[in-house]
Every structure is written in C-alpha cells, then in structure tokens.
N, CA, C and O atoms as a Tinker XYZ file with bonds, in Angstrom:
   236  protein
     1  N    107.768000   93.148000   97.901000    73     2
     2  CA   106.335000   93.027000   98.046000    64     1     3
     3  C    105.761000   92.179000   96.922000    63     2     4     5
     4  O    106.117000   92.351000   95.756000    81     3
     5  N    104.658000   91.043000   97.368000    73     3     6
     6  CA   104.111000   90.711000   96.165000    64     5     7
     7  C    102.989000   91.267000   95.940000    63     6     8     9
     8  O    102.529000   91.972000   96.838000    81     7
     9  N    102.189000   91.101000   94.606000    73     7    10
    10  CA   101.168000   91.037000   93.597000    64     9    11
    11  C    100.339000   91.151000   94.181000    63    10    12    13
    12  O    100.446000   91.187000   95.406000    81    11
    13  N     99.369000   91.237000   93.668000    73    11    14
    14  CA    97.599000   90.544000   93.403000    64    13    15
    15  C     96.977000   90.842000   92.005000    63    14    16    17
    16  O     96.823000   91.900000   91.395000    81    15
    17  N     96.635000   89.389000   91.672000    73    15    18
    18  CA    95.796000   89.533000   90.335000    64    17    19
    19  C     94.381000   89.720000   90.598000    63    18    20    21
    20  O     93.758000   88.958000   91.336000    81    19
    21  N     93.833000   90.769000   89.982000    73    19    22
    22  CA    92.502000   90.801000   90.328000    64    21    23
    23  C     91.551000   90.379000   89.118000    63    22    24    25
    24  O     91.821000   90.886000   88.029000    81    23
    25  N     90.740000   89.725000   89.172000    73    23    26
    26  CA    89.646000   89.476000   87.705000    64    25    27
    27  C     87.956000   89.658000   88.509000    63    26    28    29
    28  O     87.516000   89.269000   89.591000    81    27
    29  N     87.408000   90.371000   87.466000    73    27    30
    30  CA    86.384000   90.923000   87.554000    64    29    31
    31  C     85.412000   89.715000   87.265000    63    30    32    33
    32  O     85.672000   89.195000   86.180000    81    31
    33  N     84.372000   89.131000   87.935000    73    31    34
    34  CA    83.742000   87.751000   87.282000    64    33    35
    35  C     82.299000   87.666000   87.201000    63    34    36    37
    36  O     81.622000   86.789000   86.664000    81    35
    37  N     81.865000   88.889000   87.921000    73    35    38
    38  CA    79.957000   89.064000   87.892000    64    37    39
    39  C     80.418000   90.625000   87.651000    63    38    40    41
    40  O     81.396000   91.364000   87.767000    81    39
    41  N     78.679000   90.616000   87.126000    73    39    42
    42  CA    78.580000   92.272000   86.836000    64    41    43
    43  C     78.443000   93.007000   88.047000    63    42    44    45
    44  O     78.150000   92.569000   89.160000    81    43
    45  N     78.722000   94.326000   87.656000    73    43    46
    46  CA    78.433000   95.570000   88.588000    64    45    47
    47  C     76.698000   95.746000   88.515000    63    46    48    49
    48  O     76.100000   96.365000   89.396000    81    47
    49  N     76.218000   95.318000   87.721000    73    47    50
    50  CA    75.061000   95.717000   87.178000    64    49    51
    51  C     74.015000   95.502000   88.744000    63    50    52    53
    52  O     74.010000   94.361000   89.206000    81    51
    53  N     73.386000   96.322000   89.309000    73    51    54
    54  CA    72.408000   96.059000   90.612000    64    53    55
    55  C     73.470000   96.334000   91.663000    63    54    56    57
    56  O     73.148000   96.477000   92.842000    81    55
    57  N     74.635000   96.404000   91.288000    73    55    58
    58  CA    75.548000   96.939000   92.565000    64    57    59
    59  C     75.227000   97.940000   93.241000    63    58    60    61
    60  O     74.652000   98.792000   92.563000    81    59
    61  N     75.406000   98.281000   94.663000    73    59    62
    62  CA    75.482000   99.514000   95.105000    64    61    63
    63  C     76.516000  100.314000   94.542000    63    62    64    65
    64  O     77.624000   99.944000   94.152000    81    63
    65  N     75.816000  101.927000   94.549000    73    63    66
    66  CA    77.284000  102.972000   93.933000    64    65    67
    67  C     78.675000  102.714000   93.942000    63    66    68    69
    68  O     79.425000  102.713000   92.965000    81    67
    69  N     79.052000  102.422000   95.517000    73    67    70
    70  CA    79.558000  102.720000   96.153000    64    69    71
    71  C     80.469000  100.963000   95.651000    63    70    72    73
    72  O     81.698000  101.016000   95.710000    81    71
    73  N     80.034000  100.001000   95.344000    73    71    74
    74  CA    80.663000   98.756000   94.714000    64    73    75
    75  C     81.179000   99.172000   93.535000    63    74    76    77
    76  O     82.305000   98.895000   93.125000    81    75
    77  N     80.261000   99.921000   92.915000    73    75    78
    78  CA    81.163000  100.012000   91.148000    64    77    79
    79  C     82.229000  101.068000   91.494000    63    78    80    81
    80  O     83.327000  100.936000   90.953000    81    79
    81  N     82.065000  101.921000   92.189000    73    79    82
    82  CA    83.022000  102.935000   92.356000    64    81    83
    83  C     84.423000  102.278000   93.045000    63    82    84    85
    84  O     85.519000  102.723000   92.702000    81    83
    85  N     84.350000  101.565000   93.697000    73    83    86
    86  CA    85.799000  100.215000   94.331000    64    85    87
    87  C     85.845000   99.705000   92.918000    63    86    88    89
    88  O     87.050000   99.500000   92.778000    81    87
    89  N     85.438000   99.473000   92.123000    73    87    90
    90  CA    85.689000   98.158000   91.089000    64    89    91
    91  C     86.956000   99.288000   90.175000    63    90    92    93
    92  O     88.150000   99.083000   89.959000    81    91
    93  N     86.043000  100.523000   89.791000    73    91    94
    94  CA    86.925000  101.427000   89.142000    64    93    95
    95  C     88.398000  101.512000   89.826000    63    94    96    97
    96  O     89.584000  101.505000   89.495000    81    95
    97  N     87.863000  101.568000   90.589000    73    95    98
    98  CA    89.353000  102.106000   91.607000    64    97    99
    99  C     90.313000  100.926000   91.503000    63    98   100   101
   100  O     91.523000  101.087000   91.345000    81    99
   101  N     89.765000   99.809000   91.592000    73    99   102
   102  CA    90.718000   98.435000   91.207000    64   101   103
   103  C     91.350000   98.714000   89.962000    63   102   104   105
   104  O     92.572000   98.753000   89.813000    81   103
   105  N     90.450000   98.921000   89.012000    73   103   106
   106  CA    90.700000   99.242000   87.509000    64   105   107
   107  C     89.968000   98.081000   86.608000    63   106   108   109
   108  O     90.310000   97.674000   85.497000    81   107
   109  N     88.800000   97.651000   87.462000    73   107   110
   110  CA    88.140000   97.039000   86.978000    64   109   111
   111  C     86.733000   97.989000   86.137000    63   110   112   113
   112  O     86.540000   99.203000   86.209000    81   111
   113  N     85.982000   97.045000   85.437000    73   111   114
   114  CA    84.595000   97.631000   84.868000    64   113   115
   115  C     84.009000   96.795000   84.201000    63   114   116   117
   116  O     82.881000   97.074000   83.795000    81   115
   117  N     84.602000   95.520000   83.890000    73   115   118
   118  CA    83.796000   94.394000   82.934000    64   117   119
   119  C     83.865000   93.144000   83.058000    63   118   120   121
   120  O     84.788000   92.833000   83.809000    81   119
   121  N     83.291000   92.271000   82.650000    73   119   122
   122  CA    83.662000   91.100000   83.410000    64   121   123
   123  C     84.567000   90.399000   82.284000    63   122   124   125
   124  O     84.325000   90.490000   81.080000    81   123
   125  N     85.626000   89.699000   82.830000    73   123   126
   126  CA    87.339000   89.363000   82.689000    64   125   127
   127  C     88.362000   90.417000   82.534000    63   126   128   129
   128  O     89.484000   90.405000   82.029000    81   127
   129  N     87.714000   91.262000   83.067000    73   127   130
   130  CA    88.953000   92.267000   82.892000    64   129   131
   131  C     90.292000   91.813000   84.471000    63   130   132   133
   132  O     90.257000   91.366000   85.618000    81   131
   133  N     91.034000   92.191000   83.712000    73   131   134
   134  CA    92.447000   92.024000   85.074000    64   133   135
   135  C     92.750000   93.240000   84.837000    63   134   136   137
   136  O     92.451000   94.025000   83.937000    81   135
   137  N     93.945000   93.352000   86.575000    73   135   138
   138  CA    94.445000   94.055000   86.811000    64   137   139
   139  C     95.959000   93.807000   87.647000    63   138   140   141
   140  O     95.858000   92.693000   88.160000    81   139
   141  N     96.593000   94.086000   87.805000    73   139   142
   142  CA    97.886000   93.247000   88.889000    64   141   143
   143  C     98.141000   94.896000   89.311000    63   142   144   145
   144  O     98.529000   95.854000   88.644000    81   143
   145  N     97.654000   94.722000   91.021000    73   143   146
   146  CA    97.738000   95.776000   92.100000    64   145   147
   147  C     98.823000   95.243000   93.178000    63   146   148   149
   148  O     98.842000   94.026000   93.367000    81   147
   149  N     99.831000   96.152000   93.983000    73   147   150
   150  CA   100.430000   95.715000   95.173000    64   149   151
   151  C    100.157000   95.541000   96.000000    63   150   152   153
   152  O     99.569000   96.498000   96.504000    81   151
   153  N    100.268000   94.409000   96.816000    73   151   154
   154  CA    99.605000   93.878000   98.119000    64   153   155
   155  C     99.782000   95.153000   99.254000    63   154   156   157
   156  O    100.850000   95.575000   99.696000    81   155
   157  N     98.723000   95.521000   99.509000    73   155   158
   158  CA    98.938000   96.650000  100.524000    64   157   159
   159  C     97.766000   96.742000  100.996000    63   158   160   161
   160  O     96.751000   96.655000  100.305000    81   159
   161  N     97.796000   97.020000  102.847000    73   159   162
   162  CA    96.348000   97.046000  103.450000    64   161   163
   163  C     95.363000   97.952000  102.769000    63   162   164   165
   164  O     94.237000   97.516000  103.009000    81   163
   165  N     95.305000   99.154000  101.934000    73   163   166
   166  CA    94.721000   99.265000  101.523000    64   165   167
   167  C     93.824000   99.348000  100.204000    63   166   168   169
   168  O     92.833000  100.065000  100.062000    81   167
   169  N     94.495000   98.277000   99.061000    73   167   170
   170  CA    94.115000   97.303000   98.089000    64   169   171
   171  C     93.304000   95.938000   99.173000    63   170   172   173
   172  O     92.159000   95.643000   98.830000    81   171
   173  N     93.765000   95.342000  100.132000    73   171   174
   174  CA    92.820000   94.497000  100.534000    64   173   175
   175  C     91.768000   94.758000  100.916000    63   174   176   177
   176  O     90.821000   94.013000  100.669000    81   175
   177  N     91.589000   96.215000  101.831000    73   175   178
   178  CA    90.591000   96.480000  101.501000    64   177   179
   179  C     89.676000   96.922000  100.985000    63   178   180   181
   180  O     88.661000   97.241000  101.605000    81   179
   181  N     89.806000   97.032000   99.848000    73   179   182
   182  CA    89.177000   97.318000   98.770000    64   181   183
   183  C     88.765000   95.774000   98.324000    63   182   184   185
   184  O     87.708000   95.273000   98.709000    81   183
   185  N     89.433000   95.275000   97.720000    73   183   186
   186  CA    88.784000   93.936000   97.697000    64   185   187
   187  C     87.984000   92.996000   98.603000    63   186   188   189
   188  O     87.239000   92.126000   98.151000    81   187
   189  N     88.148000   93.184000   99.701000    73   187   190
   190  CA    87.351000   93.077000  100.593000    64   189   191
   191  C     85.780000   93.180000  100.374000    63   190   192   193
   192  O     84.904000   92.315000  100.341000    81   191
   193  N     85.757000   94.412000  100.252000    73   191   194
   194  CA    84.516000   94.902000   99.967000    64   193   195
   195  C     83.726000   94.522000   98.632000    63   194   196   197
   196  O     82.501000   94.604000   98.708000    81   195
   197  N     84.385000   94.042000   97.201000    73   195   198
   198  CA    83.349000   94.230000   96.181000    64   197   199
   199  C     84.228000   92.617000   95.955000    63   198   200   201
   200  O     84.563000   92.379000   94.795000    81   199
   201  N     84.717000   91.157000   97.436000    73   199   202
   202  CA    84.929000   90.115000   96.560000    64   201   203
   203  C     83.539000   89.312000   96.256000    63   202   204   205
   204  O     83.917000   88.144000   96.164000    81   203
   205  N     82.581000   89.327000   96.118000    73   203   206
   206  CA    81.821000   88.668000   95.967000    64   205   207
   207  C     81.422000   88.732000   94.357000    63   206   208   209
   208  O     80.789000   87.848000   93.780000    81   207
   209  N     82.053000   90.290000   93.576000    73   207   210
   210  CA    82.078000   90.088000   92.088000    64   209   211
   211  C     83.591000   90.135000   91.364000    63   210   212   213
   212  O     83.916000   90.421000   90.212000    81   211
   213  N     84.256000   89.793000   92.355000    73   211   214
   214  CA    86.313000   89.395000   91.441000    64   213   215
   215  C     86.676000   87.516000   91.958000    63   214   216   217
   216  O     86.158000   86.518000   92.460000    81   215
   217  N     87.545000   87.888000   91.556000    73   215   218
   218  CA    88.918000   86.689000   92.008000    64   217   219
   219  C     90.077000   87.180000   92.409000    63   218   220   221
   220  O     90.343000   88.303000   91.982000    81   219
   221  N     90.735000   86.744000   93.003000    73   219   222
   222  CA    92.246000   87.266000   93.601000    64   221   223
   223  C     93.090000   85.954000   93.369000    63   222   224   225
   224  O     92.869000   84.802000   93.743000    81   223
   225  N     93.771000   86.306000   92.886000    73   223   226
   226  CA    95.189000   85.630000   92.396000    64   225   227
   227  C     96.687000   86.218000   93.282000    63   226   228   229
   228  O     97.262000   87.301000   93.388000    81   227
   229  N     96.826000   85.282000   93.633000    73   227   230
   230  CA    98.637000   85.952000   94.755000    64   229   231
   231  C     99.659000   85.566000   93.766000    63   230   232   233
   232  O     99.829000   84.425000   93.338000    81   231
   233  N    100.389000   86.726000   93.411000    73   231   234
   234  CA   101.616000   86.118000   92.573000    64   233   235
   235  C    102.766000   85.931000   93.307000    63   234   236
   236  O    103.773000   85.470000   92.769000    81   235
C-alpha cells in the first residue's frame, strides 16, 4: 500500500466543528504541519472533506 502526505495550508480558524475535528483526526492542527497516513477509503475520505485547507502528496 502506498502513502499520503498530508500538509495543513489555511487555518481551521471560521471552520465548521465538524472540519477541525477531521483535521485532528488527520493529525493535523496548524498550518505546515504534516502527517504521512495509509491510503485507505477511509483517510480519503476524510480528506475529502477538509481539502480545501491541506495538500496531499502520493508517495
């Protein structure tokens, strides 16, 4: 299985709850923080939902 790099790149700040609470769960909380999660349907969707404040990197 491969990777995913995740980087955090806008704030949570004005997010809905329910966005910062996915970001945690990534293991995100600040902006440049990384994380390297396993590609699995349910990491995508999670990113899914809060990409409009990360980046995804495929290793």
């Amino acid at each position: 299985m491969s990777d995913l790099t995740v980087i955090q790149v806008r704030s949570a700040i004005g997010s809905k709850p329910k966005h910062r609470g996915t970001l945690r769960a990534l293991g995100l909380g600040r902006i440049g923080k990384t994380n390297t999660l396993p590609d699995r349907p349910e990491i995508r969707g999670m990113i899914q939902k809060v990409a409009h404040l990360i980046d995804v990197q495929e290793d």
